[in-house]
C-alpha positions in Angstrom: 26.2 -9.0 -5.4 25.2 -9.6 -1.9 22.0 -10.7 -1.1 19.7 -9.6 2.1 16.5 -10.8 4.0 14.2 -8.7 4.1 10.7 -9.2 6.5 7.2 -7.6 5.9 3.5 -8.2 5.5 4.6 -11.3 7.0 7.0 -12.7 4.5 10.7 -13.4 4.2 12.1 -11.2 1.2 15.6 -11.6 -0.5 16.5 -8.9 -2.5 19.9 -6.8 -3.4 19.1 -2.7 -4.1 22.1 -1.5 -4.4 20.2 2.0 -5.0 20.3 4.9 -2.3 16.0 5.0 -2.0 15.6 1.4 -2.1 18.2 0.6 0.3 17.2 3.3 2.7 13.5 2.4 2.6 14.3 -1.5 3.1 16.7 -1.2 6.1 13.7 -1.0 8.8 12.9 -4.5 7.4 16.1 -6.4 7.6 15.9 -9.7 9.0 18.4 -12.6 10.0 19.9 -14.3 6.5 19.6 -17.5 7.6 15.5 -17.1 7.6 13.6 -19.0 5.4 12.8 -17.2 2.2 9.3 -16.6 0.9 9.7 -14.8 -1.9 13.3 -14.3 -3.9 13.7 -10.8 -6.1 16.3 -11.2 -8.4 17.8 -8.3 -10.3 16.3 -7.5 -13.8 18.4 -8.8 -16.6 21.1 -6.7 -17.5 20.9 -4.7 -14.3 18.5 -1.8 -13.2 20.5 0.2 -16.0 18.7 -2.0 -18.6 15.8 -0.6 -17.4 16.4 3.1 -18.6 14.7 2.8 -22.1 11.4 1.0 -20.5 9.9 4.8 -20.3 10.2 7.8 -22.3 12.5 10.4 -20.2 14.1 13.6 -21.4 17.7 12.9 -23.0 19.5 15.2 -20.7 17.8 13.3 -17.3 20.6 12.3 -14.2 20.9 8.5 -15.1 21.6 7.9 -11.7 18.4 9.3 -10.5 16.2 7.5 -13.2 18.1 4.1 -12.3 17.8 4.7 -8.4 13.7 5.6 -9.4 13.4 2.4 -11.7 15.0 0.1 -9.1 12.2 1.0 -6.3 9.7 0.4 -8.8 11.1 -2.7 -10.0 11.1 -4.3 -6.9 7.9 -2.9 -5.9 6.3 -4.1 -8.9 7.6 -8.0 -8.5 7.3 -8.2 -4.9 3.4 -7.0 -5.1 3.0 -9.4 -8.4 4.7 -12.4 -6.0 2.3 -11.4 -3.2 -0.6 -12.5 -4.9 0.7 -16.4 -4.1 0.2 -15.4 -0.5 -3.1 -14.7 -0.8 -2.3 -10.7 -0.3 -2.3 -7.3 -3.0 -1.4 -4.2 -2.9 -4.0 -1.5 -2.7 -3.0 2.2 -3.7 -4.5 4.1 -0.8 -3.4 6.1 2.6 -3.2 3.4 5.3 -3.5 5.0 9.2 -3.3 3.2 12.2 -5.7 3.7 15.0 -6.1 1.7 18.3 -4.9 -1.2 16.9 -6.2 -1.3 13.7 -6.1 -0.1 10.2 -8.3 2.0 7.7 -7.2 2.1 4.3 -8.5 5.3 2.5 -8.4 5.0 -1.2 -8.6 7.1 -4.8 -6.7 8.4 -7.5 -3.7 10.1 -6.8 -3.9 13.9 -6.5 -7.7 13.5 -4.7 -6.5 14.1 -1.5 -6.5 10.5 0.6 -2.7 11.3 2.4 -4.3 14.8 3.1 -7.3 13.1 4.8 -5.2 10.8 6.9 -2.9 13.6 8.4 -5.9 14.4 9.9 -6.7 11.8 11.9 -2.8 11.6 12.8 -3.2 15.3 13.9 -6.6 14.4 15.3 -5.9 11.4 17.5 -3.0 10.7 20.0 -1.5 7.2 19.1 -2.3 7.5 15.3 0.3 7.0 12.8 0.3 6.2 9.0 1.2 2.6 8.4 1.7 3.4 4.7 1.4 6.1 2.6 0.6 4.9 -1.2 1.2 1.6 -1.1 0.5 -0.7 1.6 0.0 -4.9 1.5 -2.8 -6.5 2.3 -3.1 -9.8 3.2 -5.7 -12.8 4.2 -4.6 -14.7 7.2 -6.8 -17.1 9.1 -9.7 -15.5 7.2 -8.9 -11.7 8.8 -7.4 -8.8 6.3 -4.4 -7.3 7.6 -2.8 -4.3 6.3 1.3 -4.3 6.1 3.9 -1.6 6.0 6.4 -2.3 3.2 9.3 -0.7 2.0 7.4 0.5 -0.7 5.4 3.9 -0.3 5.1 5.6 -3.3 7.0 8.7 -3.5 6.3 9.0 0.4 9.1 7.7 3.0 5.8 7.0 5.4 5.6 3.1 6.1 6.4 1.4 9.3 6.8 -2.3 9.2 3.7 -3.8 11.3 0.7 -5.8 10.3 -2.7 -4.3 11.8 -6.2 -6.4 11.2 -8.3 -3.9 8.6 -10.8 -1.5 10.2 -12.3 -0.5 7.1 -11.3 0.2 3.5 -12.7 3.9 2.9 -13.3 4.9 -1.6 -12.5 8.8 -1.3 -13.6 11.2 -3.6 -13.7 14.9 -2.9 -17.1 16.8 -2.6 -18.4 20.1 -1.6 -20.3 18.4 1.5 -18.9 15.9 3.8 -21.0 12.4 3.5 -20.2 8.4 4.1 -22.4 5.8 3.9 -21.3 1.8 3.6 -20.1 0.4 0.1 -21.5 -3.4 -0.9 -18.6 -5.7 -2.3 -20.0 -5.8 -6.1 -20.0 -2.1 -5.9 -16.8 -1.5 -4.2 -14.9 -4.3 -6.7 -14.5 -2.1 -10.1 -13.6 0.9 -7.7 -11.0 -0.6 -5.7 -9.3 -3.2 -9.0 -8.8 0.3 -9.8 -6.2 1.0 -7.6 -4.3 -2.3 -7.9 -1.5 -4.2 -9.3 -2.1 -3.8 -13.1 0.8 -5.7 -14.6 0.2 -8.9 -14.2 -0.2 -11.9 -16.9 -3.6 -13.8 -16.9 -2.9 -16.8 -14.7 -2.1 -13.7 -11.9 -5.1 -11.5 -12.9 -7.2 -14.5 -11.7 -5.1 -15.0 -8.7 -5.6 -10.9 -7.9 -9.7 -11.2 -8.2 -9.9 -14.2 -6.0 -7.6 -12.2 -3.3 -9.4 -9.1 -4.0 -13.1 -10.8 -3.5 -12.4 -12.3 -0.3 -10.5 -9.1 0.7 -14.0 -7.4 -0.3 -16.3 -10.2 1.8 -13.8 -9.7 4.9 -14.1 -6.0 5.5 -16.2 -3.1 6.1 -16.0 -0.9 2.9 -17.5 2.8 2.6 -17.2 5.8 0.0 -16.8 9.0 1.6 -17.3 12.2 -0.4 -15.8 15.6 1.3 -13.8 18.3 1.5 -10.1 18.7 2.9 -9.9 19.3 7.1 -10.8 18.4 10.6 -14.7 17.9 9.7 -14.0 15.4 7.3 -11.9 13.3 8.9 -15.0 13.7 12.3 -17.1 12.4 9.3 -15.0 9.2 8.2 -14.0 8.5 11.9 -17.8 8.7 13.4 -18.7 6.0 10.7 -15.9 3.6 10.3 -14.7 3.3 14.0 -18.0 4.1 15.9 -17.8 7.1 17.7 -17.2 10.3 17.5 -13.1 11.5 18.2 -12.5 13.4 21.7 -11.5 17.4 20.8 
């Protein structure tokens, strides 16, 4: 099985999907063979078909649908685990890219958060989502910077660049459209929420150290609103500064 190189959120990755979603998600990232390897994904034992029982699934399902499904969340679920050694996590929110930075908008899945980011994409010229479900985040030099990776969820949306945090945004829908700024102790229970959950206890301490410095380092709000241009104008006016140009 040939292995490839693989580079995002700043890291060398070898990996082999031999899966069609997995494979076409990763191409952006290839990288030269000969780099030196950060982290190393090795196949599950006895192949991504091994994986088949880990989850019930109805008897008649296409086997090689489940096992091209199970492979992208395989390697997903290792490389975020390994990411905690690099003093990074993944965080299960909608991650645009703005004028050279990132805000992370985070909840649930089913609130709304991809909705809310289309908006500022349709909103502002330049804007583009960095990652749609899954992006990396990662400490360097004491700044938090968010990372496309080839993993997104059920979303194709995730281009490979590293953007310094603007703001990590809790979402939650509401009849009126409000923001105001979110401490660290009351963001953390909110935002271990949406993060790697299988992970043994040596790692679940490395994942609250990463994810109390990521806390300290960044500006952190919970917006309540509704779905459409006035609630992104609400989000945008607080976390970047200013109100957007119509």
């Amino acid at each position: 099985m040939q292995k490839e190189v693989y580079r995002f959120a700043g890291l060398n990755v070898e990996m082999s999907p031999q899966h069609p979603t997995l494979v076409q998600r990763s191409a952006p990232y290839r990288t030269d063979g000969d780099a030196r390897i950060d982290i190393r994904i090795l196949p599950p034992a006895g192949g991504v078909e091994s994986l088949r029982d880990a989850a019930p699934h109805p008897a008649d399902v296409d086997l090689a649908r489940l096992d091209d499904v199970n492979e992208y969340l395989y390697y997903g679920g290792v490389f975020y685990r390994a990411l905690l050694h690099f003093d990074g996590m993944l965080l299960h929110a909608s991650a645009v890219a703005f004028d050279g930075k990132a805000y992370l908008f985070s909840a649930p899945s089913g609130t709304g958060k991809s909705t809310h980011t289309r908006e500022w994409v349709r909103a502002l010229p330049g804007a583009f989502i960095l990652n749609d479900d899954k992006p990396a985040l990662r400490l360097v030099d004491g700044t938090v910077y968010a990372c496309g990776t080839p993993f997104s969820g059920s979303s194709p949306l995730s281009v490979n660049v590293m953007l310094p945090v603007g703001g990590i945004c809790v979402l939650e829908r509401g009849d009126v459209n409000e923001i105001r700024p979110l401490g660290a102790a009351e963001a953390l229970p909110w935002v271990y929420g949406q993060t790697t959950k299988q992970v043994d206890a040596p790692e679940g301490e490395l994942l609250l150290s990463v994810l109390e410095r990521v806390l300290g380092a960044v500006r952190l709000w919970r917006l309540k609103c509704g779905m459409g241009r006035e609630a992104m104008e609400c989000s945008f006016a607080a976390m970047v500064g200013k109100k957007p140009e119509r």
